[in-house]
Each structure stands twice: as C-alpha cells, then as structure tokens.
Steps between C-alpha positions, in 0.01 A plus 500: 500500500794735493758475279871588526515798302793582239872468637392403841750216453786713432434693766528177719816383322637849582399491891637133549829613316501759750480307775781254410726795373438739794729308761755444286524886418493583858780263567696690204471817647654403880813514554715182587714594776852294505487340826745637754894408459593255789686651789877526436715260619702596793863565456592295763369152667302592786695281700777684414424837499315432893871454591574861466158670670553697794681407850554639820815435614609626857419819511491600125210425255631413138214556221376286208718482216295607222397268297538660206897512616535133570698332211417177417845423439656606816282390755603247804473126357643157529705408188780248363842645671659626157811511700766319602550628856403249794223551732493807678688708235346859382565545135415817368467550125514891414437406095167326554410687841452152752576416769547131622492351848639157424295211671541127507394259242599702208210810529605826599294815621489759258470879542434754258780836648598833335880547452770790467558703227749457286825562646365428840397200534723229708576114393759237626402286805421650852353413855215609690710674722179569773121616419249766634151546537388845421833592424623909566679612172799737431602539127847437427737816443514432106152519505479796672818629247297384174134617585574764819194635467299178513747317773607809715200560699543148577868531618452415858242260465146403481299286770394155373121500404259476160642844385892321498629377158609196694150407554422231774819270509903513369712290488886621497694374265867449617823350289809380648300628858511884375171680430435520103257781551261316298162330673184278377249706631113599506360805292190718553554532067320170433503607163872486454505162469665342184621870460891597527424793704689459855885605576611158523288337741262231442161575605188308539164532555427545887268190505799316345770632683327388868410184339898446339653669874321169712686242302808603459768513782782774610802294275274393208733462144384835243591422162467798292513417112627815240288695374 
C-alpha cells in the first residue's frame, strides 16, 4: 500500500486554488473595451433634409445641400401662421430670418432666408411685381459704386444659371408698381442662410425658392417686417 507522502495535500490545495484563481486572473488582465458610441443623431429629420437633395431642373442640375449646412431651424415646414396677414400673404421677418407663405386654417409655410446687411436691407409692404425662372442678373449701380471691384465685371450682366446669385427663381418685388430693386430669390450659398450677408435681397435656398415660386402668383401681398 502506498501512502500519500508529506505535503501531498498542500500541494493539492495549491493546484485546485489554481485552477479556480487562474480564470479570474486572466479576466483581470484583458482589457474591457467601452462598447462603441451610437451613431450621431442627424441634424436634420430625414424627411426634411430629403427635401433639399439634388434636382434637375430644365436644363440645369442643382446639387445636394450639404447636410452638414441644413439648419434645423430654417428648413421648409408647416407651422401655426404667427401672423396676422390673410391667406396668400408673404411675410418676411429679417430679425428671426423666416419666411411665411400664409395658408388657410391658421398654418403657414415657413422658410428659413438670409437677409441684407445692415443698412441694406428693405421693409414696408410690396407686390410680386412678376417672377423668373433661372433669372439673368445685373447688380444695381450702388452696388457696383460700393464694391466696384466685386460688381463691375458684372456691369452688363450675367446669364441666368447655377453660377447666378439669383439662383433658380426671383420674384420682383414692386411698390406703388415701380421696381424696388429688391427680389426673393435662390442662392448657390446654401450656407448663407440665417446669415445677414446679401445687399438687400432675400434669398433662399434653391430647393425652397422653386418650391415657394409654384404657389405664389404674379400680384401676391409681400409684407416685409423691420429689421
């Protein structure tokens, strides 16, 4: 018979310690990897921000707005008419940079536009004297006077297309049935929007600007609040 010799059960206590303790120090000695941060959150809606992707229109293709250059705040949306103008009225607000189509039952659309800069910029009420698709552009002569070397290139015109400031539509604002000089109009400068960047006009993104130019007629009330 053979007997366990002397410290044979340590030994054993030792090994099975091992055992149990050996995972648990391999576990230790991994590192626990944070799992991955969600995806951000887009900026915009999706079904917003698929109002402004790309469009062919006539001959002219007009690109993506980026989407990193959509504002949530100024893109095209049904809302409660904050106005009190009657259907059919186009209030602009310079101060919070909207623009509102006013519809029936008390909603309005609402689009998000860059104004003038100080000192340019025009309010009071006006008519949309006639529009234009792909509009040609001439600045005015105190453009030209104030920034020659910008404007006088330009002094006999440019040809309407996605390389004119007017963008895809204008619409000609007229008081008392004389030109003002000032338009709502398209931009290629998507990201001027909610900017005071433009010498007086109101611009709009081009995707907004075809959308505003089908529903509103040659006549259509312009109420343009101060600034």
């Amino acid at each position: 018979m053979t007997f366990p010799r002397s410290g044979d059960g340590q030994g054993l206590s030792r090994r099975a310690a091992f055992c149990v303790l050996a995972p648990l120090i391999l576990a230790a000695c991994v590192t626990n990897e944070p799992p991955p941060p969600p995806p951000p959150m887009p900026r915009v809606a999706p079904a917003h921000a698929v109002r402004y992707g790309a469009v062919t229109d006539g001959d002219f293709s007009i690109p993506a707005v980026d989407p990193e250059q959509l504002k949530p705040r100024y893109v095209r949306q049904l809302v409660r008419n904050p106005t009190d103008q009657p259907p059919g009225t186009l209030v602009v607000d310079p101060h919070n940079r909207f623009l509102y189509l006013v519809r029936e039952n008390g909603m309005a659309l609402r689009y998000g536009v860059g104004v003038g800069r100080a000192g340019l910029e025009f309010s009071g009420s006006a008519d949309v004297g006639y529009k234009r698709s792909w509009p040609s552009w001439r600045p005015t002569d105190a453009m030209i006077a104030r920034e020659p070397e910008k404007y006088r290139p330009w002094r006999n015109g440019m040809a309407g297309g996605t390389d004119n400031p007017l963008g895809a539509r204008a619409l000609y604002l007229f008081k008392n049935g004389e030109d003002t000089l000032y338009r709502i109009h398209g931009t290629n400068e998507p990201w001027s929007i909610g900017e005071a960047v433009s010498s007086g006009c109101i611009r709009m993104m081009n995707q907004d600007i075809i959308d505003l130019y089908g529903r509103v007629p040659d006549g259509a009330k312009v109420l343009v609040l101060p600034g």
